[in-house]
C-alpha positions in Angstrom: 91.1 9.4 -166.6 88.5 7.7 -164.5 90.7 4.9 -164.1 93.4 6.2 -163.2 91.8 8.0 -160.4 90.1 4.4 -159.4 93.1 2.5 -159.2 95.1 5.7 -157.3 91.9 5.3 -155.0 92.0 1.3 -154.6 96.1 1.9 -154.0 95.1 4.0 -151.2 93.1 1.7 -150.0 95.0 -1.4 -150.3 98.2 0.5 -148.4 95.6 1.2 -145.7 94.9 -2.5 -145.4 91.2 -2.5 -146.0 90.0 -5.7 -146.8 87.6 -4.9 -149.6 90.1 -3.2 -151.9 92.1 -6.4 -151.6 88.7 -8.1 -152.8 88.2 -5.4 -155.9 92.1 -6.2 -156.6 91.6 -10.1 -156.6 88.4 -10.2 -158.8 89.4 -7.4 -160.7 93.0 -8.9 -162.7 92.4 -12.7 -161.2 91.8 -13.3 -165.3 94.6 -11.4 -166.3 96.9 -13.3 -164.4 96.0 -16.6 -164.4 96.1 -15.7 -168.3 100.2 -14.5 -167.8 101.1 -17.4 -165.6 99.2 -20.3 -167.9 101.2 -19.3 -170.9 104.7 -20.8 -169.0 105.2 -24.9 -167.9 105.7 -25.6 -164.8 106.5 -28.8 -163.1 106.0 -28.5 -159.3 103.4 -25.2 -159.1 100.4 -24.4 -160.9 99.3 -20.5 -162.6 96.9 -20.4 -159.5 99.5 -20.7 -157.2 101.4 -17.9 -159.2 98.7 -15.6 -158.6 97.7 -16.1 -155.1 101.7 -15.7 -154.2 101.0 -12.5 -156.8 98.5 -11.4 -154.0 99.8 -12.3 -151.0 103.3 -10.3 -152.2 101.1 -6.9 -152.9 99.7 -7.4 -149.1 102.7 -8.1 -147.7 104.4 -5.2 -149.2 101.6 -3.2 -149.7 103.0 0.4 -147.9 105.5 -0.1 -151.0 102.9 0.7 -153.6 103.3 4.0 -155.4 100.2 5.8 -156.7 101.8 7.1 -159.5 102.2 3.9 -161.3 99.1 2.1 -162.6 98.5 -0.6 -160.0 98.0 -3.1 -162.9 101.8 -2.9 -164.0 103.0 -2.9 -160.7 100.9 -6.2 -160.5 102.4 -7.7 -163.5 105.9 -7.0 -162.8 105.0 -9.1 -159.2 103.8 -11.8 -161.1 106.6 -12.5 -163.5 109.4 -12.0 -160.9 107.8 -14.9 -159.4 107.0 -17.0 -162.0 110.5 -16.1 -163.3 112.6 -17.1 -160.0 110.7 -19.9 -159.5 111.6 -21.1 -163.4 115.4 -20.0 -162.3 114.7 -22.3 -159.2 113.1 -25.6 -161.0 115.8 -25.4 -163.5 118.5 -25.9 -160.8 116.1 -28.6 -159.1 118.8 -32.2 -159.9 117.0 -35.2 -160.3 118.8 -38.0 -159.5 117.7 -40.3 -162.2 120.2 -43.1 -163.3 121.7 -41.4 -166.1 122.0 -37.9 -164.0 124.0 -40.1 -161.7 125.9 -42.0 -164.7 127.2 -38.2 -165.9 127.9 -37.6 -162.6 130.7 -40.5 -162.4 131.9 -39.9 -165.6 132.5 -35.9 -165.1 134.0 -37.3 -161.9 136.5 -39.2 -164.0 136.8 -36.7 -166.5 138.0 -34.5 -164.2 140.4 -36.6 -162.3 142.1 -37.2 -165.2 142.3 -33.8 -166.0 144.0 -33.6 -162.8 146.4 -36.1 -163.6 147.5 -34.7 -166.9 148.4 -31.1 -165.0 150.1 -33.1 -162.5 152.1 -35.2 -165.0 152.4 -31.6 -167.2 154.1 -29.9 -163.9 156.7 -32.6 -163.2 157.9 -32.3 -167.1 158.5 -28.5 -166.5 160.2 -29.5 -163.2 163.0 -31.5 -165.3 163.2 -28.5 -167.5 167.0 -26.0 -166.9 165.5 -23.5 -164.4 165.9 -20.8 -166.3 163.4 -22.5 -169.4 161.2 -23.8 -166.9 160.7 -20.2 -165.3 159.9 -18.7 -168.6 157.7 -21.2 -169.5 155.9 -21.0 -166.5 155.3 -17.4 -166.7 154.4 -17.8 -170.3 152.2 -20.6 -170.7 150.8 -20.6 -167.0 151.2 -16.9 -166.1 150.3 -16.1 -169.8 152.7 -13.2 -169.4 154.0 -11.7 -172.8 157.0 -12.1 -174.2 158.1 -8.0 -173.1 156.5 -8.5 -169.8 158.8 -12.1 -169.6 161.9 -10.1 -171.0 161.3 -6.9 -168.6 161.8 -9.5 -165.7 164.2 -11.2 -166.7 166.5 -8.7 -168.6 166.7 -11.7 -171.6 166.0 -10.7 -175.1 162.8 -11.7 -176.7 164.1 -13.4 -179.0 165.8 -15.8 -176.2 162.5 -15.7 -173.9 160.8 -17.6 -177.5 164.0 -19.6 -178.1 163.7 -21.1 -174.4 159.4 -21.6 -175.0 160.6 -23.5 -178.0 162.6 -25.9 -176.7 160.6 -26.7 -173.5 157.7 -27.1 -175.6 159.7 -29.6 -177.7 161.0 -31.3 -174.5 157.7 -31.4 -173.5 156.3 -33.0 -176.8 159.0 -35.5 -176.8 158.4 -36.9 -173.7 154.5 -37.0 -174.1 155.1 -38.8 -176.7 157.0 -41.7 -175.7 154.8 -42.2 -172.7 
């Protein structure tokens, strides 16, 4: 119980601002963190940085401390938000290294010719009757059902798969003697 009432009294005195509560506080679970942050890898920062960010977050925001919760966890819970955003942050960091810039150019391609194949996909269903290509359309593209197609339309569902049928066998049939 002790130390509960000592960390409710170094709260108190850390919201005030006084200096040597901030000194008990750094001493005091300096080990503890630096323990926390060494067990992650980072690349840019290292666990000291971690903690004196730790630190200067609890001093910045220190009238947001609550008494009530042991000042340790509240700590800890600092400490990892940090180390986790900045983990979140380095894994978003692009290196441009020669085969990063390689993927680039082919996902570049890749997706042109993705491009190319919806464009040559849309002027097949523009040769379709107009009636097929609308149904297809809000089939396949829309991904309406067959009732939702035949509750526009007023066709039977029977017709509405008839007509995805035979644009989808136009469709193959040209594809395949390009």
């Amino acid at each position: 119980m002790k130390r509960v009432f000592s960390e409710k009294k170094l709260i108190k005195g850390l919201k005030k601002g006084k200096e040597a509560s901030f000194k008990k506080a750094y001493f005091h679970y300096y080990d503890h963190l630096i323990g926390v942050a060494r067990r992650f890898n980072f690349q840019l920062l290292t666990p000291d940085d971690f903690v004196h960010e730790t630190f200067l977050k609890v001093y910045d925001n220190r009238k947001l401390l609550n008494e009530e919760v042991a000042f340790e966890k509240q700590l800890f819970v600092i400490c990892k938000n940090l180390i986790l955003n900045h983990l979140q942050r380095e894994q978003k960091v692009i290196r441009l290294e020669p085969n990063f810039l390689k993927e680039e150019i082919e996902e570049k391609a890749i997706s042109e010719n993705i491009q190319l194949q919806k464009e040559q996909l849309y002027q097949l269903i523009a040769q379709l009757p107009e009636q097929r290509q609308k149904i297809f359309r809000l089939h396949k593209i829309d991904n309406y059902s067959y009732q939702e197609i035949s509750d526009f339309t007023g066709l039977s569902r029977k017709t509405i798969a008839n007509h995805i049928y035979l644009a989808h066998q136009f469709i193959l049939k040209k594809v395949k003697k390009a």
